[in-house]
C-alpha positions in Angstrom: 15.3 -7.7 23.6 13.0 -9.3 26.7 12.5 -13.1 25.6 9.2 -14.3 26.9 10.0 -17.9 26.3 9.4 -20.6 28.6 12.9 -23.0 29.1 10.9 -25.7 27.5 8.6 -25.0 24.7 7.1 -27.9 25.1 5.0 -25.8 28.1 1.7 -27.7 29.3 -1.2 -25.6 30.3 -4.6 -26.9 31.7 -3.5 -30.4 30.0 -3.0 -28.9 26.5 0.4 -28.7 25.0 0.5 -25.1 23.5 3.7 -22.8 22.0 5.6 -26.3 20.7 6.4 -24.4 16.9 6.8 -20.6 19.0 11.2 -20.2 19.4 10.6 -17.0 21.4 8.6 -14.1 22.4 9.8 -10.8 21.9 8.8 -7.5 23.6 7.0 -4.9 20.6 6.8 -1.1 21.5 3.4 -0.3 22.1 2.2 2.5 19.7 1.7 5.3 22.1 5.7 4.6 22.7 6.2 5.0 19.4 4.4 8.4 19.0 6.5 9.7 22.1 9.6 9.0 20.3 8.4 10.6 16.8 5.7 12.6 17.3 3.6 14.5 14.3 3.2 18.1 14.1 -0.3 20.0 13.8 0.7 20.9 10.2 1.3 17.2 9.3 -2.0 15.9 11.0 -3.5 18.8 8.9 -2.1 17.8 5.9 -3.2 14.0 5.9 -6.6 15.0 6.4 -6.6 17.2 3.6 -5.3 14.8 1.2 -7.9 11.9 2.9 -10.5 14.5 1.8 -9.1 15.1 -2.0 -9.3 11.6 -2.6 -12.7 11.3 -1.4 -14.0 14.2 -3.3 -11.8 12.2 -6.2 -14.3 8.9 -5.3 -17.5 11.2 -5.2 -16.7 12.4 -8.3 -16.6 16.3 -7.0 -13.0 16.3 -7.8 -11.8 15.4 -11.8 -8.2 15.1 -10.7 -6.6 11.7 -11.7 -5.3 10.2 -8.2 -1.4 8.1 -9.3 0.2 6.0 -6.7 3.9 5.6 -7.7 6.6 4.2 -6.0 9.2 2.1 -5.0 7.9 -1.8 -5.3 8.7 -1.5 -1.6 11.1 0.5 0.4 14.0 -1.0 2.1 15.9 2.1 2.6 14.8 5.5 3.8 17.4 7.8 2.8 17.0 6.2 -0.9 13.0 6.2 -0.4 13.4 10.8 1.4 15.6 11.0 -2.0 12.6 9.6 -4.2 10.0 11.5 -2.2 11.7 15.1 -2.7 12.2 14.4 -6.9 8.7 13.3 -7.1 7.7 16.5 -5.1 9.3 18.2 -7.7 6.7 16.5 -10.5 3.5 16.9 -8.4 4.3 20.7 -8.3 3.8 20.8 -11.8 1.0 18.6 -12.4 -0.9 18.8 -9.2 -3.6 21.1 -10.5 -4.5 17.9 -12.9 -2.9 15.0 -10.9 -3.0 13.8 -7.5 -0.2 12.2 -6.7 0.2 9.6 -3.6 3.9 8.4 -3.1 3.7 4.2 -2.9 5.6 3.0 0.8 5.4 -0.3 0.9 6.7 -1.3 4.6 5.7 -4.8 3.9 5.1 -7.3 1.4 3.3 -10.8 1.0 5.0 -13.6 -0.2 3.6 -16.5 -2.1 5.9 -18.9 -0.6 8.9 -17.5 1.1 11.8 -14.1 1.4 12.2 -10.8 2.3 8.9 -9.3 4.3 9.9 -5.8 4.2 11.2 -3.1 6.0 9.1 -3.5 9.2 9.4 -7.2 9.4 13.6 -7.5 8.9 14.9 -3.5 8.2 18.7 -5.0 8.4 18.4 -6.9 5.3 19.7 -9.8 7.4 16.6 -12.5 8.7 17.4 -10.8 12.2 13.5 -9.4 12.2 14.2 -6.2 14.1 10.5 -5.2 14.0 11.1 -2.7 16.7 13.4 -0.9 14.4 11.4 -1.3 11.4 8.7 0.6 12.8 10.4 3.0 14.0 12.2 3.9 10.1 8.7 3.3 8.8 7.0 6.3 11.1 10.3 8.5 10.3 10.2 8.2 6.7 6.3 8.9 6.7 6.6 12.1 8.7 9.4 12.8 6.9 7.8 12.9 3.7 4.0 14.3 4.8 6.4 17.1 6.5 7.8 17.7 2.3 3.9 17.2 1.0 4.0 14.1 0.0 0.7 12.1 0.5 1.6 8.3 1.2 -0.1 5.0 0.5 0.7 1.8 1.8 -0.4 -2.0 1.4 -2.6 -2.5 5.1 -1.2 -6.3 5.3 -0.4 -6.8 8.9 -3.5 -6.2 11.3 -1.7 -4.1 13.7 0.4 -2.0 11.5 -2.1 0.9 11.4 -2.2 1.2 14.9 1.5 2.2 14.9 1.5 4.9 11.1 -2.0 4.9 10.2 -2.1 8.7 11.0 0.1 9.3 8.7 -1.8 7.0 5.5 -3.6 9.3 3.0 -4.5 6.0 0.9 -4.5 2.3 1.4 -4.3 -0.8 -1.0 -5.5 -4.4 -0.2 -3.2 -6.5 -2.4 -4.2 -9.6 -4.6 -3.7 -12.1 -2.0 -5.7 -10.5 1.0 -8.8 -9.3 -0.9 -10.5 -12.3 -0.1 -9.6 -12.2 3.3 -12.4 -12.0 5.9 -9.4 -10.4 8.3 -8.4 -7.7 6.1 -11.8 -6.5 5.2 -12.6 -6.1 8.7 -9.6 -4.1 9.2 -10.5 -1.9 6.5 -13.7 -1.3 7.5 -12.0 0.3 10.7 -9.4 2.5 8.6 -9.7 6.2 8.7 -8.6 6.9 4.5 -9.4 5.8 1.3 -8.5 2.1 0.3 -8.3 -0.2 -3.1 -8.7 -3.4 -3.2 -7.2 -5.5 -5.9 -8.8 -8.2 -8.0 -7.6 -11.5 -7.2 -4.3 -13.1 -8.5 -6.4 -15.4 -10.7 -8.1 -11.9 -12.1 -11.9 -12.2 -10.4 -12.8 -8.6 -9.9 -16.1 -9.9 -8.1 -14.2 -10.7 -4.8 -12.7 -6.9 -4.7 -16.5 -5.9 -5.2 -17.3 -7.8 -2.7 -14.9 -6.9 -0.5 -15.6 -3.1 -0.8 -19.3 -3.9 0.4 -17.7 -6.1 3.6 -15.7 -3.5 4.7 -18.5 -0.9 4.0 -20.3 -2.5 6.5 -19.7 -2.4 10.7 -17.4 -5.2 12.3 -16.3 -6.4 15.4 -13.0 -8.3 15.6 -9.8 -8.7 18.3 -7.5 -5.6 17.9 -4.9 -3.9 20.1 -5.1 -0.3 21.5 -2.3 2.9 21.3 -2.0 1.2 24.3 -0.5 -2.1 23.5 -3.7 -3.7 25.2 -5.4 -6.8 23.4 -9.2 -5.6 23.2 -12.3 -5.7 21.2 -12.7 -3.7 18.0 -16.2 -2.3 16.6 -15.9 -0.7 13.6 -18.2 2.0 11.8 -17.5 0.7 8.1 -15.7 2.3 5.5 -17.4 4.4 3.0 -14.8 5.1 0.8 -13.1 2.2 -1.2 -12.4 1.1 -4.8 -11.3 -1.6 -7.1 -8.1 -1.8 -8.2 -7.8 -3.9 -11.6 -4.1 -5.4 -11.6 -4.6 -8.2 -14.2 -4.4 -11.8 -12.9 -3.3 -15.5 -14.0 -5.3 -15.0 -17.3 -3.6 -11.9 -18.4 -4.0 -8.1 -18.3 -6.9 -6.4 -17.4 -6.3 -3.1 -18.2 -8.3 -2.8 -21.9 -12.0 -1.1 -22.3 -13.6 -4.8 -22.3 -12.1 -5.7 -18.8 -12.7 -2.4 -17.2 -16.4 -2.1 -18.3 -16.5 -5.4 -16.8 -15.3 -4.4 -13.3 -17.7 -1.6 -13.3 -20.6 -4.2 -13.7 -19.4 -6.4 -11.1 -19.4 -3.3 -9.5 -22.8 -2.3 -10.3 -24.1 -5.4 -9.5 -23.7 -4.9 -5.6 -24.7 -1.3 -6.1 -21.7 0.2 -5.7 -20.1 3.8 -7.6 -17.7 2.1 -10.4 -14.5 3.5 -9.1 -11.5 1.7 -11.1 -8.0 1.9 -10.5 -6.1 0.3 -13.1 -2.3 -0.7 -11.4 0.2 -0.7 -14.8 2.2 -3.3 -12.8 2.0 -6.8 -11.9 -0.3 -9.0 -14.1 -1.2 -5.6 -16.4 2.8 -5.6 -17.3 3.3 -9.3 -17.4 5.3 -8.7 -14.4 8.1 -6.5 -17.2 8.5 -3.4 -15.8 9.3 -2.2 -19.2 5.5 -2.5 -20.3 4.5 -0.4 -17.7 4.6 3.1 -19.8 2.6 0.8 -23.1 0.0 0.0 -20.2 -0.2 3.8 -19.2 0.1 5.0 -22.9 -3.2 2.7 -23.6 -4.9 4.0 -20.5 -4.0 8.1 -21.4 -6.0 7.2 -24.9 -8.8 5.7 -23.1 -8.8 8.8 -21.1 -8.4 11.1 -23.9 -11.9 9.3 -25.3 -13.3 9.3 -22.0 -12.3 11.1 -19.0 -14.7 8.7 -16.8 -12.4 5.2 -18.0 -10.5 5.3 -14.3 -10.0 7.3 -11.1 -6.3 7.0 -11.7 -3.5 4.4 -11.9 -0.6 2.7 -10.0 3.2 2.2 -10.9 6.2 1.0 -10.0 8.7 3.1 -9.9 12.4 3.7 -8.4 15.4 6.3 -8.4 17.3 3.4 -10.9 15.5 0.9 -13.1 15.1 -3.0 -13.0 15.7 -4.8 -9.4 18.6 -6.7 -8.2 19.2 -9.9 -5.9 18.6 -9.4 -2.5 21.6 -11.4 -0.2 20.8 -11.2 3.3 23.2 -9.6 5.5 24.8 -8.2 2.2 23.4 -5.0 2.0 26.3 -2.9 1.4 26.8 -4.3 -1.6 23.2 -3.6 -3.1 23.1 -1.0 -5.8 21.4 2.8 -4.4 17.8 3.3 -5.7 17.4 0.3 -7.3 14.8 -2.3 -6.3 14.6 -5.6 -4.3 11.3 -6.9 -4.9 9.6 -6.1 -7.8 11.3 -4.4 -11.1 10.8 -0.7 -11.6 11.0 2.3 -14.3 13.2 4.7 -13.2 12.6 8.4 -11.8 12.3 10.0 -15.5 10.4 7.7 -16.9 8.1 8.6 -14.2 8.8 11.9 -15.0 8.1 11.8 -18.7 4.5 9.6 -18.0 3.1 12.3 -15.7 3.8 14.6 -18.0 2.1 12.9 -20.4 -0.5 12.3 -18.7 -1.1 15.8 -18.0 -1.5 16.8 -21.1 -4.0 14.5 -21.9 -6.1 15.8 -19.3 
């Protein structure tokens, strides 16, 4: 890589000392680089609209499918994450007339403190942050798996990201941490699909109300182009958001009480009360095993009420459980199994669509 750093980073500029914590500059591909190198096809650009426009019919309520985001906590290998993709094609074949399913690919993940930021930010497994690289397996396992038909959703958490794959999102999710982050609802207001926003880790569902109107709204903010270019961004607003109820520091969220609660925080700023409810995370009590009693509860809400949520998110892997990440180990990490979050395995998955199906 071209290294952009001065000999001294101690460099002085009109008087000011500037760069004294910055190591290094690297060179990034620009995205229009990136699109040369792995370009979509017609039927894959026609493909993401289409799902875009399911899940807004979904939103509008012209559309009584349940939307289901499942997938690896986050994806740190793409032959294991194709794999996945191609058995869960198998289950949306036989549900999709009741179910819309979205394939979860995470590329990167916040961290409260410190670790591993994903597949973008370090796709060796080894602290060597080859970001380059990362995006390029990130836009190959997306067109790989739009090309098979399977609609993905991703966590928008770095603001230039979607400049590089975000032709290739069908959904989007603002995570815990961000939803009360004046950046990310900017950014959102600027996306071209569907996005959730989560309640916030201490479980307010206001701020993820709040944030829907935000990004609703127009916004002008610094940006890059295809380009690479820094520039100016003015947004439209985006129309087509939801809450995403994921439980919070004082417990699930998940039950009747807590989701006609949302829907009045929800009312309160005049919005349609679209809920997600995530059977992960706070909801589960962080044990992936309590994921299927989450979605049990939820299918006999649904059963009682077809109107109780616009669908649900879970965590979900080719093997069950996680294991320790050791960087520059990554041979010796077990296939399909997770290194973030814990996850039920491929038929579990199997056995709660199913169930859910036949609810519906």
């Amino acid at each position: 890589m071209t290294s952009y750093a001065s000999k001294d980073n101690n460099e002085i500029i009109n008087g000011e000392v500037v760069n004294v914590n910055i190591k290094k500059f690297d060179k990034l591909i620009t995205p229009v680089d990136l699109f040369k190198t792995l370009p979509i096809t017609a039927k894959i650009k026609d493909f993401v609209i289409n799902k875009r426009s399911e899940i807004q019919e979904i939103l509008e309520g012209k559309d009584n499918r349940k939307i289901i985001v499942v997938g690896p906590c986050s994806i740190h290998d793409i032959n294991q994450a194709k794999e996945y993709g191609r058995q869960l094609r198998v289950i949306s074949d036989v549900v999709k007339d009741k179910i819309l399913i979205v394939m979860r690919v995470y590329f990167e993940k916040p961290r409260t403190t410190v670790g591993w930021k994903g597949l973008i930010n370090d796709p060796d497994l080894d602290n060597t942050f080859n970001i380059n690289k990362g995006l390029k397996q990130a836009r190959e396992l997306l067109i790989y798996l739009n090309s098979i038909e399977i609609p993905c959703g991703y966590e928008v958490l770095d603001t230039f990201t979607p400049q590089y794959i975000s032709e290739l999102i069908s959904w989007g999710a603002i995570g815990a941490r961000t939803t009360e982050s004046q950046v990310h609802r900017q950014l959102i207001s600027g996306c071209s699909f569907p996005v959730g926003f989560k309640n916030s880790r201490t479980g307010d569902v206001d701020v993820a109300a709040e944030a829907i109107v935000s990004a609703a709204h127009p916004h002008c903010f610094y940006g890059i182009t295809y380009t690479g270019e820094s520039a100016i961004v003015h947004t439209t607003g985006n129309q087509n958001c939801h809450v995403i109820l994921r439980g919070g520091k004082g417990g699930p969220n998940y039950e009747l009480m807590h989701v006609n609660k949302a829907k009045d925080a929800m009312r309160k700023q005049k919005l349609i009360t679209n809920v997600m409810i995530d059977c992960s995370h706070g909801n589960s009590g962080k044990n992936y095993k309590m994921q299927p009693i989450v979605f049990d509860y939820i299918c006999s809400q649904l059963s009682i009420n077809r109107n109780y949520t616009i669908g649900m998110m879970i965590e979900s892997n080719l093997v069950e459980g996680k294991q320790k990440l050791i960087f520059g180990e990554k041979e010796k990490l077990i296939y399909g199994k997770s290194i973030t979050d814990s996850c039920i395995n491929i038929n579990t998955t199997k056995d709660m669509m199913l169930k859910l199906y036949h609810v519906l």
